[in-house]
C-alpha positions, 0 to 999 in steps of 0.5 A, spaced: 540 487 478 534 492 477 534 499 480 529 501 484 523 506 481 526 513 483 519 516 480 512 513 482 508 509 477 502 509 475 499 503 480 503 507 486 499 513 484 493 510 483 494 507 490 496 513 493 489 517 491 484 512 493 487 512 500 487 520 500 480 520 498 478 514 503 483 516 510 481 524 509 487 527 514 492 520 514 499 520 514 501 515 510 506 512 506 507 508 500 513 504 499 514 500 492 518 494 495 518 491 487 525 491 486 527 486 492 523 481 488 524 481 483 524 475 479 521 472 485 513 469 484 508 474 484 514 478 479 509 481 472 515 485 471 511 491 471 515 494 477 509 495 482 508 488 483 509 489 491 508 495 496 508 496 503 504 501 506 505 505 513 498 509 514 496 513 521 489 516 521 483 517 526 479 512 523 483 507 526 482 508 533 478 503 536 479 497 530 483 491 531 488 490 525 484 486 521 479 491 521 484 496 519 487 492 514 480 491 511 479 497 511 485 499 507 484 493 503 476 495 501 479 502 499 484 499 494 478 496 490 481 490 486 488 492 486 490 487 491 490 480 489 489 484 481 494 488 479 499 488 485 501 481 488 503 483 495 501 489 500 504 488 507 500 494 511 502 497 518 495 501 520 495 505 527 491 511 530 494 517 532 499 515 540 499 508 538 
């Protein structure tokens, strides 16, 4: 059984400074859900393979989800898809 990260990786901490720099005043946070699959596909063994993230910011205000997740995805670059498999994304605006 693999122990969940207690400190944060290198691709969570990259993640986690890329939506700072794009979602100025944002509440957010960045769980990695690795742990729970590991050995399942998508696993590199890496132990940052899957994450889920929570983010709450103004900006959000008016777009519908897929425009959030967009968002959220063109902030990232090219880890989704390249470096982390699976990135499930709750985005809201403030009073949603």
């Amino acid at each position: 059984m693999v122990k969940p990260m207690k400190d944060k990786g290198p691709v969570q901490q990259e993640m986690e400074s890329l939506l700072a720099a794009a979602f100025p005043d944002a509440k957010f946070t960045l769980s990695n859900d690795s742990a729970k699959h590991h050995g399942h596909a998508g696993d590199d063994g890496s132990g940052e393979s899957h994450f889920s993230l929570a983010i709450e910011w103004a900006g959000f205000a008016g777009l519908n989800r897929v425009a959030r997740q967009r968002a959220v995805n063109k902030a990232l670059g090219d880890l989704p898809g390249q470096r982390v498999h699976a990135l499930a994304i709750k985005a809201g605006a403030p009073g949603e």
